[in-house]
Every structure is written in structure tokens, then in C-alpha cells.
N, CA, C and O atoms as a DFTB+ gen file, in Angstrom:
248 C
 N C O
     1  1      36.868     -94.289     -51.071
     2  2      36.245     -95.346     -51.835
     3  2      36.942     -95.425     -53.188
     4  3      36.737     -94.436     -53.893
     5  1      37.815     -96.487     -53.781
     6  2      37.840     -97.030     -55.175
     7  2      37.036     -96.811     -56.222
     8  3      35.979     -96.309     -55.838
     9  1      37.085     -96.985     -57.478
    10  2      36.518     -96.627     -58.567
    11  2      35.762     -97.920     -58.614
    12  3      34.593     -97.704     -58.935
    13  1      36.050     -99.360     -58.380
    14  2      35.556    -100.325     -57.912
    15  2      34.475    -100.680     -56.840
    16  3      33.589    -101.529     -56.941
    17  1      34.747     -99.832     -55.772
    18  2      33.227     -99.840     -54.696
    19  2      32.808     -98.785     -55.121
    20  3      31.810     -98.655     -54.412
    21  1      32.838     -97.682     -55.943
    22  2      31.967     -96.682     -56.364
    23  2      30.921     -98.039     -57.270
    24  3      29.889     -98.517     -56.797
    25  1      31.330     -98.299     -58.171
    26  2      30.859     -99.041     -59.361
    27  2      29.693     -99.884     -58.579
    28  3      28.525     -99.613     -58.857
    29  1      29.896    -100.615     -57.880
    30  2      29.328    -101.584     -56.893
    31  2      28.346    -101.183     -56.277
    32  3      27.309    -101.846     -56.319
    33  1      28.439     -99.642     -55.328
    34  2      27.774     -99.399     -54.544
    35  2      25.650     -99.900     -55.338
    36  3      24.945    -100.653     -54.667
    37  1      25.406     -99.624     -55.960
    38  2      23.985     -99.362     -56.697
    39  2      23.934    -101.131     -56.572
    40  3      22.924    -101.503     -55.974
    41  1      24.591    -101.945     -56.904
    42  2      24.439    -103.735     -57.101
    43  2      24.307    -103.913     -55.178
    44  3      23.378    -104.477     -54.599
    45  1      25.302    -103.372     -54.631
    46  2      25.074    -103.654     -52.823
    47  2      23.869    -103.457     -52.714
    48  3      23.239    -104.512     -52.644
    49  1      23.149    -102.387     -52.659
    50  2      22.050    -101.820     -52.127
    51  2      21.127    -102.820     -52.545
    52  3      20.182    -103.112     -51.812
    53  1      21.311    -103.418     -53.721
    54  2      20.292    -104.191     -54.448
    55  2      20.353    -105.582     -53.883
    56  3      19.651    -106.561     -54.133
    57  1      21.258    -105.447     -53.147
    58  2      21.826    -106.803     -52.709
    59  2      21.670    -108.308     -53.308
    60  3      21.128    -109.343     -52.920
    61  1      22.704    -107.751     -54.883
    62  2      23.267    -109.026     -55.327
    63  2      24.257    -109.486     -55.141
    64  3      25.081    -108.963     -54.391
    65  1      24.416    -110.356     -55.634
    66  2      25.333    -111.711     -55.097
    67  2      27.043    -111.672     -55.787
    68  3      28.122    -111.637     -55.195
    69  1      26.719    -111.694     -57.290
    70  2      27.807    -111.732     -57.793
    71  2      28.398    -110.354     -58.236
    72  3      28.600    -110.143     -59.432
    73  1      28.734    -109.219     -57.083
    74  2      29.524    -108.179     -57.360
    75  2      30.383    -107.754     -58.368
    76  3      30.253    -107.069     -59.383
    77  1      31.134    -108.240     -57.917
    78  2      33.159    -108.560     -58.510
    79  2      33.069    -109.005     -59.625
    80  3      34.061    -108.661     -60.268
    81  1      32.207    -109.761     -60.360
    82  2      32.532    -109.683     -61.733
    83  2      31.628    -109.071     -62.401
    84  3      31.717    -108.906     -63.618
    85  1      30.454    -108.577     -61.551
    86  2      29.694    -107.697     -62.405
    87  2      30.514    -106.406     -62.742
    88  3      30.826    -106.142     -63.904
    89  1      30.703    -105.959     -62.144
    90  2      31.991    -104.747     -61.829
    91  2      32.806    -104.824     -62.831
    92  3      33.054    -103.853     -63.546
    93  1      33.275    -105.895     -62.983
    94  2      34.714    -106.075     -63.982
    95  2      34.273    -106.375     -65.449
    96  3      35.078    -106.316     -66.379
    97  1      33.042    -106.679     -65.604
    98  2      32.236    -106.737     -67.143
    99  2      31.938    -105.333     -67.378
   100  3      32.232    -104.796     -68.446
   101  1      31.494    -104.852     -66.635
   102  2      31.118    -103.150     -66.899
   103  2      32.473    -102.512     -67.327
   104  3      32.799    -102.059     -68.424
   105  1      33.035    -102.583     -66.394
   106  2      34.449    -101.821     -66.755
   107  2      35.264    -101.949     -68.271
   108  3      35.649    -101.016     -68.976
   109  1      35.428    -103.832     -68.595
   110  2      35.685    -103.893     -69.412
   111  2      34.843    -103.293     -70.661
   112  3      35.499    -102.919     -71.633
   113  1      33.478    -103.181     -70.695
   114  2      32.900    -102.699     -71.739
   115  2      33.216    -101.364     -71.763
   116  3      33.516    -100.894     -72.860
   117  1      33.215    -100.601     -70.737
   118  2      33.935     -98.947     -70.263
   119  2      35.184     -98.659     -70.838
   120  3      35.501     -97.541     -71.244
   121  1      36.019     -99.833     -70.880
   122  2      37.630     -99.664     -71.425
   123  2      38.185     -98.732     -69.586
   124  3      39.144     -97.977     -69.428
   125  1      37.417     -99.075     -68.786
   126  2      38.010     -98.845     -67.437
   127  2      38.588     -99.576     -66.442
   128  3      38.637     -99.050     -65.330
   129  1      39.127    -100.893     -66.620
   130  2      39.510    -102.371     -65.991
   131  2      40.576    -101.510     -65.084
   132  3      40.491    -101.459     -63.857
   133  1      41.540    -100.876     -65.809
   134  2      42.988    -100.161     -65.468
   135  2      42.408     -98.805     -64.340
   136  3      43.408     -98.434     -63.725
   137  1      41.583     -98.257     -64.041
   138  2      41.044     -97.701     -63.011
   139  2      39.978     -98.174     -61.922
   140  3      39.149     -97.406     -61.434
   141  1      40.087     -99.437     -61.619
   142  2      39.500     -99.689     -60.913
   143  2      39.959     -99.619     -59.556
   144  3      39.164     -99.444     -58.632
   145  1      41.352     -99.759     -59.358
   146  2      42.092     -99.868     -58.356
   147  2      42.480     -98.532     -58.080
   148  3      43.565     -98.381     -57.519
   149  1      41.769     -97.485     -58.380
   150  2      42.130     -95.897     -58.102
   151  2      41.208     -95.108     -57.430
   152  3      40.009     -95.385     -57.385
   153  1      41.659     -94.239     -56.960
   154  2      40.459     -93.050     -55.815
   155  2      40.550     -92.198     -56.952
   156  3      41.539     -91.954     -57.643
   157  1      38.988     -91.638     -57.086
   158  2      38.311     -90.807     -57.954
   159  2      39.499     -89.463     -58.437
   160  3      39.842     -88.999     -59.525
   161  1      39.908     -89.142     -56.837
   162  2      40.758     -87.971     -57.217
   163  2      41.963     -88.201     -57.890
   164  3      42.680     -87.216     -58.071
   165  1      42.377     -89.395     -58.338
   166  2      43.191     -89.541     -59.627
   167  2      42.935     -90.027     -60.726
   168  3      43.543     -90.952     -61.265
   169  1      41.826     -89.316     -61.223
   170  2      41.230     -89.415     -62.916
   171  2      41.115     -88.533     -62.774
   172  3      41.000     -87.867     -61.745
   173  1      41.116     -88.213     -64.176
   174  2      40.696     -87.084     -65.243
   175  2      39.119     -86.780     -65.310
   176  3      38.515     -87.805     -64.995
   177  1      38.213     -85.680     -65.623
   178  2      37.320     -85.471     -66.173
   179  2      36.337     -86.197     -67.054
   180  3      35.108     -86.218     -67.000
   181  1      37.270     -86.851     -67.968
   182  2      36.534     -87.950     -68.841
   183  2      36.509     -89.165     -68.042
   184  3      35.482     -89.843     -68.075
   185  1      37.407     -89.503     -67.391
   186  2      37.101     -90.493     -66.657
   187  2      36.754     -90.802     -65.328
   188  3      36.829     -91.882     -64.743
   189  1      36.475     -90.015     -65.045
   190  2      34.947     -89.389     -64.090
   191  2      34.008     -89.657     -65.035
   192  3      33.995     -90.886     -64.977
   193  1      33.248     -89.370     -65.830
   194  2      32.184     -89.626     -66.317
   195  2      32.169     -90.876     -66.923
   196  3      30.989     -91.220     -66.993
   197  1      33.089     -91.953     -67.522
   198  2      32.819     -92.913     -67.519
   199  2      32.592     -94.214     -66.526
   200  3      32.160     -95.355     -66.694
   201  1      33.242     -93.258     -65.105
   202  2      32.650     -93.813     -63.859
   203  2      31.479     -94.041     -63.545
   204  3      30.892     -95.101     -63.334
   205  1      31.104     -92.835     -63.517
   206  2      29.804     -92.350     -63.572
   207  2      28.592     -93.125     -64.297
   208  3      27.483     -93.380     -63.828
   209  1      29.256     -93.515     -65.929
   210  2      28.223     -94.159     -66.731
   211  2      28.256     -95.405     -66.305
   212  3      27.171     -95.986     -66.278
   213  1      29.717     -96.299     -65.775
   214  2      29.300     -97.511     -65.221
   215  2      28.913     -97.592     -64.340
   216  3      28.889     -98.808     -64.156
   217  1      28.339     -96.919     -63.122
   218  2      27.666     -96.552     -62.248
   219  2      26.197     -96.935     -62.685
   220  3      25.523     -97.759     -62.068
   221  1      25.656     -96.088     -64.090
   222  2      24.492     -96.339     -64.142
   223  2      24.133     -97.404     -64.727
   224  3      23.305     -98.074     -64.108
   225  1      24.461     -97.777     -65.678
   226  2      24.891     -99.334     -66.044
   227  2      24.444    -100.714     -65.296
   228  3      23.756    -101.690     -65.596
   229  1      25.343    -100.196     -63.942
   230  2      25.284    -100.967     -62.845
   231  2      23.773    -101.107     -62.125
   232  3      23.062    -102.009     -61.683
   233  1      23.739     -99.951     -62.252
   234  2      22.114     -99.909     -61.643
   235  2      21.078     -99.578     -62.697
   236  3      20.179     -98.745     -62.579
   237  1      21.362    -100.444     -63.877
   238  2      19.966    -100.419     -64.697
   239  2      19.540     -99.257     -64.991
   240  3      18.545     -99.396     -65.701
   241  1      19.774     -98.174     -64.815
   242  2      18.891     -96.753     -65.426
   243  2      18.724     -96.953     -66.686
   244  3      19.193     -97.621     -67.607
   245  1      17.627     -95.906     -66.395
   246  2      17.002     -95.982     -68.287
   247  2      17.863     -95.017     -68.681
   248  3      17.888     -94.654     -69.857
């Protein structure tokens, strides 16, 4: 899975509509646009966790 269907997965489940640019607004606020097109196992530590935070992002957590 991409750093892109990671991001996504929490909006699928929820089953909205406009994915793909929700994805790409998060990222850009992340400063992560340039890893989206990558498998987890080529980031770094820090950017793992800013995966992670657009992850939650994505899915509204408090």
C-alpha cells in the first residue's frame, strides 16, 4: 500500500466521495505531497509519523 491509500484508507471506510483531493490537501498541509507515491518502507521515522498524523486528520480524531 502507498503513503496515498494509507492516507485514504479512514475516508474509504467512511465512504466518501471526493478521496484524491482530500488526500492531497492533507498532505500539502503535512509538507508530504512528495511521499505520496512511496511504500512506507521508504521513509524515515519522522515521516512515518507524519503519515500517521495525516492519517488522523483524515479521519477526524480528536
Amino acid at each position: 500500500m502507498r503513503v496515498a491509500d494509507d492516507i485514504a484508507s479512514p475516508l474509504r471506510l467512511r465512504g466518501e466521495r471526493v478521496i484524491a483531493a482530500r488526500v492531497r490537501d492533507i498532505a500539502a498541509r503535512l509538507h508530504i505531497e512528495a511521499f505520496l507515491d512511496r511504500y512506507p518502507s521508504e521513509l524515515s521515522g519522522g515521516q512515518h509519523q507524519r503519515v500517521a498524523l495525516a492519517r488522523a486528520l483524515a479521519k477526524q480524531a480528536r
